[in-house]
N, C-alpha and C positions, 0 to 999 in steps of 0.2 A: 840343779836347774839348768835346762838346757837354751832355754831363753834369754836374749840379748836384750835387755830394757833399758828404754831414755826416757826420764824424765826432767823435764823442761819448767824453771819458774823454781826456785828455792824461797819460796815468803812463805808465810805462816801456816799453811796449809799444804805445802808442795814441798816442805824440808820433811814434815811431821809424814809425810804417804814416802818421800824415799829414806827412811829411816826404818819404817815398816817392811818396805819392799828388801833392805839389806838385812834385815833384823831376819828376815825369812829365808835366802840364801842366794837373792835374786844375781845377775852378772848385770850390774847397775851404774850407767852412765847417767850424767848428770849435767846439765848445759845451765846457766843465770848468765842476762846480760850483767852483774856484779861477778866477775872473772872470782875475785878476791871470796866469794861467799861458795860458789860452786868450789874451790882449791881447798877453803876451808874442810869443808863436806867430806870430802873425798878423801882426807886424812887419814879417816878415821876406815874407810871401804869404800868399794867402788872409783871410778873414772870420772875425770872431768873433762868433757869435750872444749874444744877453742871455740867450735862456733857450731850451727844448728847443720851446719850441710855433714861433719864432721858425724855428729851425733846418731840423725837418719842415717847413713850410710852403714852402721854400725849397729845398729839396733830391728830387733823382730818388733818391737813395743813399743811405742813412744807415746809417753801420758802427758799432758799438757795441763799445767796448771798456770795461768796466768790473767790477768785480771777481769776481760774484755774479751767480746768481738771481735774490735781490731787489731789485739793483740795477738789472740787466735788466728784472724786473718795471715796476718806477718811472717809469724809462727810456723804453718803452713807452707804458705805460697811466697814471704819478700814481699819488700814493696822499696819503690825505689826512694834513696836517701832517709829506711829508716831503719833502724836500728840492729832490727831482723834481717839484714840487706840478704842473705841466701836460707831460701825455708825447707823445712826438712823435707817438704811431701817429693821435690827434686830428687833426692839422693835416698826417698825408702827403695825398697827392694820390692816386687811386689809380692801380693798377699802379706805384705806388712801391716800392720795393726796400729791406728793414732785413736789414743783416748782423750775425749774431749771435757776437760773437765771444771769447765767456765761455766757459768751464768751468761746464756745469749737469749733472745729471742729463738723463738722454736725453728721458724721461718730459718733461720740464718743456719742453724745447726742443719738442716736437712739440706740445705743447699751444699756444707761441708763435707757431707756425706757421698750426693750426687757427684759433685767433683773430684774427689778421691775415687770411688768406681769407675771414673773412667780412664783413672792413672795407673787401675789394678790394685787399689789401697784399698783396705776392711776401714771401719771406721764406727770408734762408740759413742752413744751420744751418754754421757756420763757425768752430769754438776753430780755436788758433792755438798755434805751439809754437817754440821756435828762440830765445830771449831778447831782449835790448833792442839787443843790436850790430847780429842778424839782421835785425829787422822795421826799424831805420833804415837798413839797406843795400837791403832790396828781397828778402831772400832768405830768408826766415822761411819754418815749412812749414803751410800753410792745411787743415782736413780740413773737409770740407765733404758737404752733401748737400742738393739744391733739387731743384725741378720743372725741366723743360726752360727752360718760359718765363721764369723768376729768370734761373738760368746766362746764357741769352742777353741778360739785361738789362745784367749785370753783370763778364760773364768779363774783358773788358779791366781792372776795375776789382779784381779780385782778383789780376789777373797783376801788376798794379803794385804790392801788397803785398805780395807773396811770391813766393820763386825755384819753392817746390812747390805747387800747387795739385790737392790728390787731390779727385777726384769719387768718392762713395763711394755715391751711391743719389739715386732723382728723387723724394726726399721727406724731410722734417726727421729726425734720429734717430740717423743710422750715421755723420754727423761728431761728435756728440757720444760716442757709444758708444767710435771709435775714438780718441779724446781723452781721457777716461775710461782708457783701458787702457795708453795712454804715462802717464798721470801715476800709474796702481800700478806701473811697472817704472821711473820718476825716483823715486818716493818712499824704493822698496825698495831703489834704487841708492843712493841719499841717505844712507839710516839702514845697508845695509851699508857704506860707505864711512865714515862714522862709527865703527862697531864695529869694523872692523880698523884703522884711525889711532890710536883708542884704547886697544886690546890694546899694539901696536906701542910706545907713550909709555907704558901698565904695565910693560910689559918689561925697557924704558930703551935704546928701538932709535933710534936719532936719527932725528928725523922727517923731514927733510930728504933722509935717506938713503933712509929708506923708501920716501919718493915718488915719488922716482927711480928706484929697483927697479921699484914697482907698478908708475908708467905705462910701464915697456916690458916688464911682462913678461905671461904671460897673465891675472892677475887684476885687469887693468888693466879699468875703464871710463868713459866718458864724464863723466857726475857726481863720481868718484873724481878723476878729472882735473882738473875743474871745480871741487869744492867744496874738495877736499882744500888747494890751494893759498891759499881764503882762509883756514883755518884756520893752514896755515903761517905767511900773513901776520898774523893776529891781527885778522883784518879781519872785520866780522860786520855790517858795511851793508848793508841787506834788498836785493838785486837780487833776490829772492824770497824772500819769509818764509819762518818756521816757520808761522806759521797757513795761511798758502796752502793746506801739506801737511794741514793739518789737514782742512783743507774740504774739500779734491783726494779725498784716499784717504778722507775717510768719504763723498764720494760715490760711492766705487769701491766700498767696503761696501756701501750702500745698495742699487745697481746689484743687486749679486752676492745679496744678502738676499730680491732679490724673487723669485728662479728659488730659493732653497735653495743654491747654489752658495760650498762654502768657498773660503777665500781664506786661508788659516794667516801666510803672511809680511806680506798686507797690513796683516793685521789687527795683527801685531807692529810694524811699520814703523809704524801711526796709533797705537799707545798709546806710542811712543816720541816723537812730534812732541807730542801731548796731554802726554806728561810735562815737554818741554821749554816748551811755553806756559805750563804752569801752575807752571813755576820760574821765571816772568817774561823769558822767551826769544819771546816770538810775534811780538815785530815785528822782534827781528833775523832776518839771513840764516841761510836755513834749512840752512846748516851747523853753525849753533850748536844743532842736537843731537847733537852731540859732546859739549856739558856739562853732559848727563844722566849720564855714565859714573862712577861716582867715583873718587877714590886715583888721580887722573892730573893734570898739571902741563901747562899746554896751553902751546903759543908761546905768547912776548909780540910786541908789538910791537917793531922794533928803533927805539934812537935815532938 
């Protein structure tokens, strides 16, 4: 592989995509503002850059996995007194490649795009979906949208990240839109799956049992499946917040606010995740808004 790639953000989703990318033969740099976690990494294959201008200068490819907008911003471009203090897009090369691989508003990704062309940067617009199991197997689903000439720089380089790689348009926008509209129907799956475990434990329906009913019968889904079980287990370790949902579905509001376009469940689903943060739930897993509901006795943990 004759490709110089950086990949930026080692959490749960951005360790699992550069272990893929080494696993495939990549020349793979690696940058986390946790110094201690990028050196980790690197042990094992590939570089661990000191800092973000280090990284771009070095790299044909740079994938961005990071939590946020403004982190993305950072990321990028610096911003003064924060963290990111010098950002890659300075020191790419041009006709260099940054894949974008956050959750933003559509709006903002096409704005990342327009500024990078005129620094001579290609730019993808590329959220990412499938969890931390998916993206360290290789099989995560990538929604995406570039110019001809990105895609061509980089298609091997997203086939090693992900089993699905959809081409949704030759211009930044319609992967984030379509990313945006999975995380109002995870959110709303979330918080109904929530409300029926918790009806079910007011009842006094053993939940165990119930769970087992749901997922095979038709009000079974994916999330229900998913989340429902750490709840059984009394396990509420963030493999994705509650605040996630928070940021997720008020950028699905946002989105929906600028056309006039209701949104009635989303909009119940984001005041149910905003209730659960501001009961001191936002950094566990975002099953735990379940313990908005009251008059319910949730699993414990067994001994």
């Amino acid at each position: 592989m004759t490709l110089k790639i950086g990949l930026i953000g080692l959490g749960a989703m951005g360790s699992g995509m550069a272990q893929s990318l080494r696993r495939k033969g990549f020349d793979l740099r690696v940058f986390d503002v946790r110094k201690e976690v990028a050196d980790a990494f690197a042990k094992d294959g590939g570089a661990a850059c000191a800092s973000l201008a280090e990284l771009g200068a070095q790299c044909d490819v740079v994938v961005s996995v990071v939590v946020n907008a403004a982190q993305t911003e950072s990321v990028l471009f610096g911003s003064v007194g924060d963290k990111f203090a010098n950002g890659v897009a300075a020191t790419m090369k041009p006709g260099s490649v940054f894949v974008m691989c956050s959750t933003v508003d559509p709006t903002v990704s096409i704005a990342f795009e327009s500024r990078l062309a005129a620094m001579g940067l290609l730019y993808i617009d590329a959220p990412i979906s499938g969890g931390a199991a998916r993206a360290a197997s290789g099989e995560m689903t990538m929604m995406t949208a570039a110019t001809p000439e990105a895609y061509a720089k980089v298609g091997e380089v997203l086939d090693a990240m992900a089993g699905k790689v959809y081409r949704l348009g030759d211009k930044a926008g319609a992967g984030s839109k379509v990313k945006v509209i999975n995380q109002l129907l995870a959110g709303v799956h979330i918080a109904a799956a929530a409300e029926a475990m918790a009806l079910g434990l007011r009842e006094g329906v053993d939940p165990a049992a119930l769970y087992e009913v749901i997922t095979h019968s038709a009000g079974n889904s994916w999330m229900f499946e998913n989340r429902m079980a750490h709840v059984l287990a009394a396990d509420y370790t963030p493999l994705s917040a509650v605040d996630i949902f928070v940021k997720d579905l008020g950028i699905v509001l946002d989105m929906a606010r600028a056309t006039k376009f209701p949104l009635p469940l989303s909009s119940t689903a984001h005041q149910m995740f905003m209730q659960a943060s501001t009961a001191g739930f936002a950094k566990e897993d975002d099953s735990a808004v379940i313990k908005i509901f009251p008059g319910i006795e949730l699993p414990t943990k067994k001994s």
